[in-house]
ZAMAR-204430 format. One line per field, with one value per atom (N, C-alpha, C): x, y, z; atom name; residue in three letters; residue number from 1. Coordinates in nm, 4 decimals, always signed. Layout:
REM ZAMAR-204430
u: X,...
v: Y,...
w: Z,...
atomo: CA,...
residuo: ALA,...
num: NUM,...
This chain:
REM ZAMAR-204430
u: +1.4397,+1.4560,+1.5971,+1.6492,+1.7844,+1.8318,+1.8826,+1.9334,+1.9494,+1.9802,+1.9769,+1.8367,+1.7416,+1.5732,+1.5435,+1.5364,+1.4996,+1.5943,+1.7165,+1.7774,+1.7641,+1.6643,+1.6201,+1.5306,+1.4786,+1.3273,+1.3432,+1.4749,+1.5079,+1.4713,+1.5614,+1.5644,+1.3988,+1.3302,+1.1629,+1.1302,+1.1395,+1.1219,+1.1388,+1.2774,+1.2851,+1.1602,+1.1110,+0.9735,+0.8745,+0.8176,+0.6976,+0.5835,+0.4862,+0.3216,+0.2572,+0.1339,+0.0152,-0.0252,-0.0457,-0.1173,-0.2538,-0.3343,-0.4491,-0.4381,-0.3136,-0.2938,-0.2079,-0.2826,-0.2180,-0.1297,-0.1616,-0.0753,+0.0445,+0.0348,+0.1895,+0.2641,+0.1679,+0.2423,+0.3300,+0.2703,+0.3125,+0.4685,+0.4195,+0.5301,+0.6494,+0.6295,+0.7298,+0.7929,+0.7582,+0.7920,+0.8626,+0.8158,+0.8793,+0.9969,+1.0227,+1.1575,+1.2415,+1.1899,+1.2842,+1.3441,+1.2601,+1.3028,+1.4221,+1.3813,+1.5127,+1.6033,+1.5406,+1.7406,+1.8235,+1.7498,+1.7895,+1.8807,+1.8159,+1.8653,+1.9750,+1.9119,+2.0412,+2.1682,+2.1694,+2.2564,+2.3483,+2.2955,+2.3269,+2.4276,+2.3556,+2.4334,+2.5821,+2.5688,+2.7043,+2.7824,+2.7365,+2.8298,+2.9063,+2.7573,+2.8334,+2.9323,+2.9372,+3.0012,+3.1279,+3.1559,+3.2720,+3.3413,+3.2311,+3.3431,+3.3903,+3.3387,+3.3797,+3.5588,+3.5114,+3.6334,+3.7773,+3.7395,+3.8529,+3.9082,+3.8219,+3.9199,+3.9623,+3.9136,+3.9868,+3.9227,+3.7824,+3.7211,+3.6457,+3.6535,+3.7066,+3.8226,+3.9367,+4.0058,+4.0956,+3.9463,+3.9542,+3.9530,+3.9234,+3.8392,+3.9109,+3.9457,+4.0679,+4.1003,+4.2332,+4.2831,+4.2701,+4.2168,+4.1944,+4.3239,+4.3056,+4.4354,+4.5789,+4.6669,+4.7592,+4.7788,+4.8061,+4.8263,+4.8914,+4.8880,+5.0657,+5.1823,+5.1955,+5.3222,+5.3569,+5.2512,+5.2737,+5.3605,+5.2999,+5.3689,+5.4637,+5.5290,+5.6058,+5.7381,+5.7187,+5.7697,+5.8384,+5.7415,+5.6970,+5.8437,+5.8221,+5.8821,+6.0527,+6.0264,+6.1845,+6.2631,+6.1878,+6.2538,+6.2708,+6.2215,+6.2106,+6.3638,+6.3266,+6.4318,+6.5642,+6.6087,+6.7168,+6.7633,+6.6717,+6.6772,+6.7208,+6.6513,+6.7160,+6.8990,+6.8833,+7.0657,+7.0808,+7.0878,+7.1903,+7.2025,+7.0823,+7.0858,+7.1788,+7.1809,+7.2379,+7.3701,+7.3947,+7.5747,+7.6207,+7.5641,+7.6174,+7.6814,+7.5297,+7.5350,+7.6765,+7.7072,+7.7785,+7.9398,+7.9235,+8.0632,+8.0865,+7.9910,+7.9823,+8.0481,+7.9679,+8.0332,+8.1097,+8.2162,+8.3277,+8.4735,+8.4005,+8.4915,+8.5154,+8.4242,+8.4075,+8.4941,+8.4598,+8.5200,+8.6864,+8.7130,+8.8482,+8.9382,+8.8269,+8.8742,+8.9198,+8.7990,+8.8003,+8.9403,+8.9425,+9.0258,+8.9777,+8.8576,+8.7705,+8.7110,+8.7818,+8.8049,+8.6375,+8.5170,+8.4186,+8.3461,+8.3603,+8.2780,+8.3358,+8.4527,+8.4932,+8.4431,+8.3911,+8.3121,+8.1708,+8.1248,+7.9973,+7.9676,+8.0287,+8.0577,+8.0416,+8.1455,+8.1369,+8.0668,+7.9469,+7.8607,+7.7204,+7.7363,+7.6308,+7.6488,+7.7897,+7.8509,+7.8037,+7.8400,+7.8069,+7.6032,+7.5443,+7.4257,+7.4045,+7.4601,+7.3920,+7.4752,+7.5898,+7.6054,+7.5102,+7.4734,+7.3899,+7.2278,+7.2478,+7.0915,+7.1404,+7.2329,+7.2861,+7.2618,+7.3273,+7.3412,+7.1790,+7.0955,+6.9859,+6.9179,+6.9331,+6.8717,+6.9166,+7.0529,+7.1276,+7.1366,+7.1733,+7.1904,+7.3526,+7.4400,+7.5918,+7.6342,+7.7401,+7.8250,+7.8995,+7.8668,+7.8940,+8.0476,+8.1369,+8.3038,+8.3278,+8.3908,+8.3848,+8.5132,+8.5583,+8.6362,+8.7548,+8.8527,+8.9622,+9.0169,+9.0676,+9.0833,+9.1801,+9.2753,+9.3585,+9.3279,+9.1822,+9.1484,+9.0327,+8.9831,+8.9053,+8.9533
v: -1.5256,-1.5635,-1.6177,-1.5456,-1.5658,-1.6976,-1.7730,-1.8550,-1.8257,-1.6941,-1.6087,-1.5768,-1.5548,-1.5669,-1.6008,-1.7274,-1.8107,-1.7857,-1.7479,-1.6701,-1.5853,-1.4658,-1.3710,-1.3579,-1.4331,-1.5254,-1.5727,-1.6456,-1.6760,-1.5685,-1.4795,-1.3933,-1.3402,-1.3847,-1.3603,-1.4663,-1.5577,-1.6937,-1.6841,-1.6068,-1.5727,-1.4828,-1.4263,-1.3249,-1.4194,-1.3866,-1.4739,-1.4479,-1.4966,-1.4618,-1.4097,-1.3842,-1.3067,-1.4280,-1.4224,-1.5705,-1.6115,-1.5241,-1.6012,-1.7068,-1.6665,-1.7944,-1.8875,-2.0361,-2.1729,-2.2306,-2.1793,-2.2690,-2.1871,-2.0472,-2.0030,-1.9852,-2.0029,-2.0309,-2.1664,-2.2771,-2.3893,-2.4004,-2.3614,-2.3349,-2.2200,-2.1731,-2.0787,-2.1552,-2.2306,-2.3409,-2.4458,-2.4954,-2.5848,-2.5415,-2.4435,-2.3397,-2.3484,-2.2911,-2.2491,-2.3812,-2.4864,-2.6117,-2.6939,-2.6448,-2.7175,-2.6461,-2.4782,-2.3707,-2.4618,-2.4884,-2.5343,-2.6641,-2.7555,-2.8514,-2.8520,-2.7807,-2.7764,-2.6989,-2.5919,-2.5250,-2.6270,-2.7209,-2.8124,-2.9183,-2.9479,-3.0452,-3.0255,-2.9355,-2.8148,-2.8194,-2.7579,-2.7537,-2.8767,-3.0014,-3.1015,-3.1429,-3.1823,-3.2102,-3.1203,-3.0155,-2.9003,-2.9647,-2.9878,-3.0515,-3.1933,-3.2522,-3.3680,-3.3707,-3.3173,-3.3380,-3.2094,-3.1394,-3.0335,-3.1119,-3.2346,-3.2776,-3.4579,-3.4820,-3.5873,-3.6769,-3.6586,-3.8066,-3.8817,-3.8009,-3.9055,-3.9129,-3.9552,-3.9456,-3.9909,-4.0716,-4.0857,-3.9361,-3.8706,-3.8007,-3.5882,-3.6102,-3.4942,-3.5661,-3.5055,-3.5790,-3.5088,-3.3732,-3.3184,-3.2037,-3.1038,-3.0330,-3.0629,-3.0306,-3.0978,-3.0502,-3.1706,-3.1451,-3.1114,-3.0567,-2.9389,-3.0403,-3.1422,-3.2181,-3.2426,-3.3102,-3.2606,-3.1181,-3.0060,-2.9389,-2.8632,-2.9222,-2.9013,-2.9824,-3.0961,-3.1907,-3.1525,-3.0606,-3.0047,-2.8878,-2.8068,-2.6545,-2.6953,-2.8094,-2.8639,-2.8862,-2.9645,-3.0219,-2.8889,-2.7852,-2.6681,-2.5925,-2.6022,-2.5081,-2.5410,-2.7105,-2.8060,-2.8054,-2.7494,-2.7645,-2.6156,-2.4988,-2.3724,-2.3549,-2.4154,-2.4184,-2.5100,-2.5848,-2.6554,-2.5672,-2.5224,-2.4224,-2.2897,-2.2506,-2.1086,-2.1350,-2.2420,-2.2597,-2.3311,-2.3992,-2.3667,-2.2553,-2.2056,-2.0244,-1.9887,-1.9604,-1.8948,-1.9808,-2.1004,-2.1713,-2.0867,-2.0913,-2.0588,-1.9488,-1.8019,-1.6965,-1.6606,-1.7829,-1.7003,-1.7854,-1.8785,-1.9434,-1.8008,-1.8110,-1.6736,-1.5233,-1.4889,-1.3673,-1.3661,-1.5504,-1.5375,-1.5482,-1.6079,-1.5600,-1.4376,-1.3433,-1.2554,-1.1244,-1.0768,-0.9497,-0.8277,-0.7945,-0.6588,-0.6428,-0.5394,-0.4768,-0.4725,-0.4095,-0.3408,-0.5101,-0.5781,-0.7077,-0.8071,-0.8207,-0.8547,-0.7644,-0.6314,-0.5476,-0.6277,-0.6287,-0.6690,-0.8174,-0.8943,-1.0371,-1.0788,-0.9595,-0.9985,-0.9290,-0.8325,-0.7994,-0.8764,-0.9377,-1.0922,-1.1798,-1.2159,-1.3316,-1.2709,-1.1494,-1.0906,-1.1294,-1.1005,-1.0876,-1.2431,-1.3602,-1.4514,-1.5513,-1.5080,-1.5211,-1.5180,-1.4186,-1.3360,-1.4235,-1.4601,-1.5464,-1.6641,-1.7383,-1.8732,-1.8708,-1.7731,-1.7935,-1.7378,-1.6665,-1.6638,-1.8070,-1.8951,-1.9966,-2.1202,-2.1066,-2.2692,-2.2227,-2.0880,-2.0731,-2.0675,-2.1202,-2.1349,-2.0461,-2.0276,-1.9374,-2.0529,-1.9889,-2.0505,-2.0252,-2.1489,-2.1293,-2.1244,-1.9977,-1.9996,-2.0327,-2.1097,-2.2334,-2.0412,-2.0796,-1.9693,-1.9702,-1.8907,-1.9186,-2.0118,-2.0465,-2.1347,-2.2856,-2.3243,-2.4217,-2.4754,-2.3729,-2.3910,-2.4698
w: +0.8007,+0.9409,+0.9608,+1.0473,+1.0357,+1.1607,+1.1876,+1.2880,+1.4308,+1.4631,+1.6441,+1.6304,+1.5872,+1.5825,+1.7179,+1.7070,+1.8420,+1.9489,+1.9893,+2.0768,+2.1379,+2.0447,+2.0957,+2.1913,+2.1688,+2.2242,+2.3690,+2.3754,+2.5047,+2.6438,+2.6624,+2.7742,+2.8349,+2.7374,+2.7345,+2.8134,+2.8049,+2.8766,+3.0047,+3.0458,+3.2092,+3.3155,+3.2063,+3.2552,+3.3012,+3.4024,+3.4470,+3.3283,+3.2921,+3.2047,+3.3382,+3.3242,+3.3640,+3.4106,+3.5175,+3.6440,+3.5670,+3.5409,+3.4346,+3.3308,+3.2206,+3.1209,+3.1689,+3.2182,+3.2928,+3.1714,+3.0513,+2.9538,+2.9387,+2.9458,+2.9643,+3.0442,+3.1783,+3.3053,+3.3372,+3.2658,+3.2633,+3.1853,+3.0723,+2.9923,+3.0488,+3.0761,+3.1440,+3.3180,+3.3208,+3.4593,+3.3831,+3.2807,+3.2425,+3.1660,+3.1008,+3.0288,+3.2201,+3.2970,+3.4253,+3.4635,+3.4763,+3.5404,+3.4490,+3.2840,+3.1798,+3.1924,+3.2269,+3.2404,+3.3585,+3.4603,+3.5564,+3.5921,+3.5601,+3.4773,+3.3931,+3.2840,+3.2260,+3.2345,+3.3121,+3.4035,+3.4896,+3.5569,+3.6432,+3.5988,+3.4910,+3.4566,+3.3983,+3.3319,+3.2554,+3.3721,+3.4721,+3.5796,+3.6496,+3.6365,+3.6955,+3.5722,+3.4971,+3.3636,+3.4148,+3.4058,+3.3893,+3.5313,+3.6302,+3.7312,+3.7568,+3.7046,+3.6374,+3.5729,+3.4534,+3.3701,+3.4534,+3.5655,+3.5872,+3.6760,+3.7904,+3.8807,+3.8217,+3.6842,+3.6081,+3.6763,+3.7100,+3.6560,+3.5787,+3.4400,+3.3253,+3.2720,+3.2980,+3.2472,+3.0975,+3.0537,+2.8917,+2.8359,+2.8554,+2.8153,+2.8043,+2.9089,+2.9949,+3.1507,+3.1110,+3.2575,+3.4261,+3.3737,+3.4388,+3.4904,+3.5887,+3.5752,+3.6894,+3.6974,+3.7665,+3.9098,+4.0206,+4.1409,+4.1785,+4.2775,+4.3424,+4.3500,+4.3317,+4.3308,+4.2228,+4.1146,+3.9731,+3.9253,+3.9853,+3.9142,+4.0366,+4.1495,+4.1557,+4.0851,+4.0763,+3.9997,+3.8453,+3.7814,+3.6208,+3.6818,+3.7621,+3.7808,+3.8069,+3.9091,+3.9076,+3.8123,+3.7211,+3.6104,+3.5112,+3.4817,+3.4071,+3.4450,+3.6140,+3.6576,+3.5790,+3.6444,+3.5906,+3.4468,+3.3382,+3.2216,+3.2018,+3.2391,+3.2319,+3.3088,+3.4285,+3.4524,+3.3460,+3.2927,+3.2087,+3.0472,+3.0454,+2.9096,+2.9486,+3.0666,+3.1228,+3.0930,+3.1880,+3.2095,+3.0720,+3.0025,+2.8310,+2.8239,+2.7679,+2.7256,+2.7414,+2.9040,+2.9965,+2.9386,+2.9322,+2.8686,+2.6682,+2.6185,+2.5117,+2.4871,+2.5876,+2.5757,+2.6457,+2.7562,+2.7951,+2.6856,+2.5441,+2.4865,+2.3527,+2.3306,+2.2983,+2.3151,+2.4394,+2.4693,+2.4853,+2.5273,+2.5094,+2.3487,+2.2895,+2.1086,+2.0536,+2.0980,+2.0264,+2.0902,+1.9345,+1.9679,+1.9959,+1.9729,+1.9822,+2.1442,+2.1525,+2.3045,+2.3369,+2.2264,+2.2742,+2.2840,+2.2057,+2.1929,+2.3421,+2.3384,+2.4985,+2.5910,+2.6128,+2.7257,+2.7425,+2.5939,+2.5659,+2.6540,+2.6127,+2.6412,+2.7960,+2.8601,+2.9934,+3.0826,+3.0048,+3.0664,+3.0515,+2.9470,+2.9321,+3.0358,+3.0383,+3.1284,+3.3033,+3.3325,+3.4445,+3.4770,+3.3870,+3.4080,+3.3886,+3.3413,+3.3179,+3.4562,+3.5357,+3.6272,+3.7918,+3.7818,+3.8643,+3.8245,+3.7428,+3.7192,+3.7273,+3.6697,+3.7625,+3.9071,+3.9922,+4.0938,+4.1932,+4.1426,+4.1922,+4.1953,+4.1133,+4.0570,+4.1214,+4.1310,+4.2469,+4.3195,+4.3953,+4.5112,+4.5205,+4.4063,+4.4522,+4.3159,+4.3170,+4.1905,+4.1149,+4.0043,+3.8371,+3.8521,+3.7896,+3.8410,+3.7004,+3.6489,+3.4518,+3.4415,+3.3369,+3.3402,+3.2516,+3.3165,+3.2657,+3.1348,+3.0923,+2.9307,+2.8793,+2.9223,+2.9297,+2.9089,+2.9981,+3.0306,+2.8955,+2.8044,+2.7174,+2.5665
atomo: N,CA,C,N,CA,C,N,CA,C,N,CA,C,N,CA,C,N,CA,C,N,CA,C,N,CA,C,N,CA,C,N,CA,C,N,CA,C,N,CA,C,N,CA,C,N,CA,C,N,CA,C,N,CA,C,N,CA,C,N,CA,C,N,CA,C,N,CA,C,N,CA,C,N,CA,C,N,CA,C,N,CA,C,N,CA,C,N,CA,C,N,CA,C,N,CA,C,N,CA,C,N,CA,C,N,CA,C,N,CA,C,N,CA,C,N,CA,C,N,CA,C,N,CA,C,N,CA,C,N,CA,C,N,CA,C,N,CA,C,N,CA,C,N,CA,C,N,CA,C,N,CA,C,N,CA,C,N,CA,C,N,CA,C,N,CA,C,N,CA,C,N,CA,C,N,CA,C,N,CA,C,N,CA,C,N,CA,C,N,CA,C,N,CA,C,N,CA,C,N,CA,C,N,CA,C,N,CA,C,N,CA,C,N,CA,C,N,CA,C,N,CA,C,N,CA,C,N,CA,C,N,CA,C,N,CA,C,N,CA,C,N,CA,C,N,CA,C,N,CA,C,N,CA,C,N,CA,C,N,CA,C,N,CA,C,N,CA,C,N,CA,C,N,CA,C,N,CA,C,N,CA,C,N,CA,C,N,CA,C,N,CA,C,N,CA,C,N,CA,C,N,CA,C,N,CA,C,N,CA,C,N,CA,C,N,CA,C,N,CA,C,N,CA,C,N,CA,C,N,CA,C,N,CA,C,N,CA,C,N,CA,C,N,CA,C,N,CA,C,N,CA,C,N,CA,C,N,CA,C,N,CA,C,N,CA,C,N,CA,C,N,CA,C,N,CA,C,N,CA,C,N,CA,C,N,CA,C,N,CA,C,N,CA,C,N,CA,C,N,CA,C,N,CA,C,N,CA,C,N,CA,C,N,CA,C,N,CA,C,N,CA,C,N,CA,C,N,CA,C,N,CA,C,N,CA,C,N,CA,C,N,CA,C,N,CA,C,N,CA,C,N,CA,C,N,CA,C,N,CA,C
residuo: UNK,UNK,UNK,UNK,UNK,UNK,UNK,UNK,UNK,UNK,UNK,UNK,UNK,UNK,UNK,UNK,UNK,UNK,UNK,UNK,UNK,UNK,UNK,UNK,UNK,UNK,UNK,UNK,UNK,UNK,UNK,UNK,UNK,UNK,UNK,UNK,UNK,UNK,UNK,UNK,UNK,UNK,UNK,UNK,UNK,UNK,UNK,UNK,UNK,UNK,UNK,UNK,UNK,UNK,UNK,UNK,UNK,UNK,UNK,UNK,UNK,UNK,UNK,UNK,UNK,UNK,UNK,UNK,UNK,UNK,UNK,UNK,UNK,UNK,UNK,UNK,UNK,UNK,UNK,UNK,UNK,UNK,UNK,UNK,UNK,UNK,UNK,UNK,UNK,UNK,UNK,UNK,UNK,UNK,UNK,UNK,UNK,UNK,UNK,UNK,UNK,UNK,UNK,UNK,UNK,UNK,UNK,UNK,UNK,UNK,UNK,UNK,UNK,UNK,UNK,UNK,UNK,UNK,UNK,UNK,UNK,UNK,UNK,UNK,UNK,UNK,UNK,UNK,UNK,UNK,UNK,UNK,UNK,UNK,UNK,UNK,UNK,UNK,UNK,UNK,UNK,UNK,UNK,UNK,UNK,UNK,UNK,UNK,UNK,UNK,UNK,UNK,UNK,UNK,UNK,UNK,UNK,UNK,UNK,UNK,UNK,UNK,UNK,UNK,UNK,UNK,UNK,UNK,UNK,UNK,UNK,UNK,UNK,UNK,UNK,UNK,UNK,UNK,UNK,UNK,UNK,UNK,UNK,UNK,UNK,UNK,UNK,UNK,UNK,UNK,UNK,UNK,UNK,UNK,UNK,UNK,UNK,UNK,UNK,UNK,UNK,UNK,UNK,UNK,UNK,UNK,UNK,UNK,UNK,UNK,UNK,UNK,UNK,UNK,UNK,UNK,UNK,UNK,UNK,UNK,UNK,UNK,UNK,UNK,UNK,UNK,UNK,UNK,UNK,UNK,UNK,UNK,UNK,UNK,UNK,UNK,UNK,UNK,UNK,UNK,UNK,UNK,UNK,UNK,UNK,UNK,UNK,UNK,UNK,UNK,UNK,UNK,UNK,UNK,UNK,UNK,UNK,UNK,UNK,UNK,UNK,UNK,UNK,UNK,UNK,UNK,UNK,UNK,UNK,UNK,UNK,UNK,UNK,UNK,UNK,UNK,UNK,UNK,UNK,UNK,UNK,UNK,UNK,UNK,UNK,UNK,UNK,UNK,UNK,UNK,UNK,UNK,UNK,UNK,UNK,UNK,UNK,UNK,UNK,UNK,UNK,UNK,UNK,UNK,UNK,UNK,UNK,UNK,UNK,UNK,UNK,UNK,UNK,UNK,UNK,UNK,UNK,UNK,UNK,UNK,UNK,UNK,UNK,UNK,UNK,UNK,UNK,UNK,UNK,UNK,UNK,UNK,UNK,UNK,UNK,UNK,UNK,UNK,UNK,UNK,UNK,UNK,UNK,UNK,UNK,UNK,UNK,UNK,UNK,UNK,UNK,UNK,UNK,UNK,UNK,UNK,UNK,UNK,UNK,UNK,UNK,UNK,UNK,UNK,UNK,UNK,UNK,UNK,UNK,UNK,UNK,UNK,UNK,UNK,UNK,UNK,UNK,UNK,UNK,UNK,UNK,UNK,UNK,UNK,UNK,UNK,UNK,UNK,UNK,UNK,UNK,UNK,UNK,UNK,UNK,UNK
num: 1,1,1,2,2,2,3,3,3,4,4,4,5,5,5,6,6,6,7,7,7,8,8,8,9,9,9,10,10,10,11,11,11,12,12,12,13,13,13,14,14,14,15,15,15,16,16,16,17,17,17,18,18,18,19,19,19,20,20,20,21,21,21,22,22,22,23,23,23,24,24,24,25,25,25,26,26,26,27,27,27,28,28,28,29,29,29,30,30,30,31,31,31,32,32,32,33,33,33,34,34,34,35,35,35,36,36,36,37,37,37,38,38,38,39,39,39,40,40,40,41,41,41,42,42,42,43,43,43,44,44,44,45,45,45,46,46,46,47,47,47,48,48,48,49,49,49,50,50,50,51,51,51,52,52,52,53,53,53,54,54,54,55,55,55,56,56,56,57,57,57,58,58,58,59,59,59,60,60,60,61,61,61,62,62,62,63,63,63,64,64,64,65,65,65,66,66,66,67,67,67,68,68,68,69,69,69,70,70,70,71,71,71,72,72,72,73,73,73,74,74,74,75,75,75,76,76,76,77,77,77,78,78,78,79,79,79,80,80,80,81,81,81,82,82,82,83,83,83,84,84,84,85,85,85,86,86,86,87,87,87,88,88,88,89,89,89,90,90,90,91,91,91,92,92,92,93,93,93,94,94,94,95,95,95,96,96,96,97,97,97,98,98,98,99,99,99,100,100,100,101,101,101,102,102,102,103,103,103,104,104,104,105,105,105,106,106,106,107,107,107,108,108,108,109,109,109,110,110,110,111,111,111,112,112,112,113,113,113,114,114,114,115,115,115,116,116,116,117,117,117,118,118,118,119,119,119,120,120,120,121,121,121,122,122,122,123,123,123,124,124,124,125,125,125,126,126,126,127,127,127,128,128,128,129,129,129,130,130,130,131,131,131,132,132,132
């Protein structure tokens, strides 16, 4: 007898018995009334902990100011990683001597421009070679 045994068993339980036997009618009322129940409670429980009130427990999930709050700060952290980058590889492109790796370079710089500026809204001012 393997452990899913009694599992199997379940979906049988949903079947009504034959109105003559009161003891399996009973029993089959009392299986519906614990699915029920216990259906219920799962649910109340699940909504409980999604809008965080326990918050020992899970805090529940975050409110639109939360995560506008979360997305701001993401954004802010990607421009400051971008315009690195973008300082990095125009210190870079003014190093190097290789014509194809300077093409390369400032077609990175082009595309990581163009995503700066989708992102602030203003254009990235790349500091001239002179100035590096």
């Amino acid at each position: 007898m393997s452990l899913l045994d009694p599992l199997k068993d379940l979906p049988k339980l949903l079947i009504p018995p034959k109105p003559h036997d009161i003891h399996a009618l009973l029993r089959w009322q009392w299986a519906i009334a614990a699915s029920v129940i216990g259906l219920s409670a799962a649910l109340l429980v699940h909504v409980a902990l999604a809008c965080g009130f326990v918050p020992s427990v899970f805090a529940g999930f975050a409110s639109s100011e939360q995560m506008t709050k979360i997305e701001s700060e993401i954004s802010m952290i990607t421009v400051l990683n971008l315009s690195q980058e973008m300082r990095e590889d125009q210190m870079e492109r003014c190093k190097t001597k290789d014509d194809d790796m300077k093409f390369k370079l400032s077609g990175d710089l082009d595309r990581m421009e163009l995503y700066y500026t989708r992102m602030t809204h203003t254009a990235y001012a790349l500091p001239a070679c002179g100035d590096l």
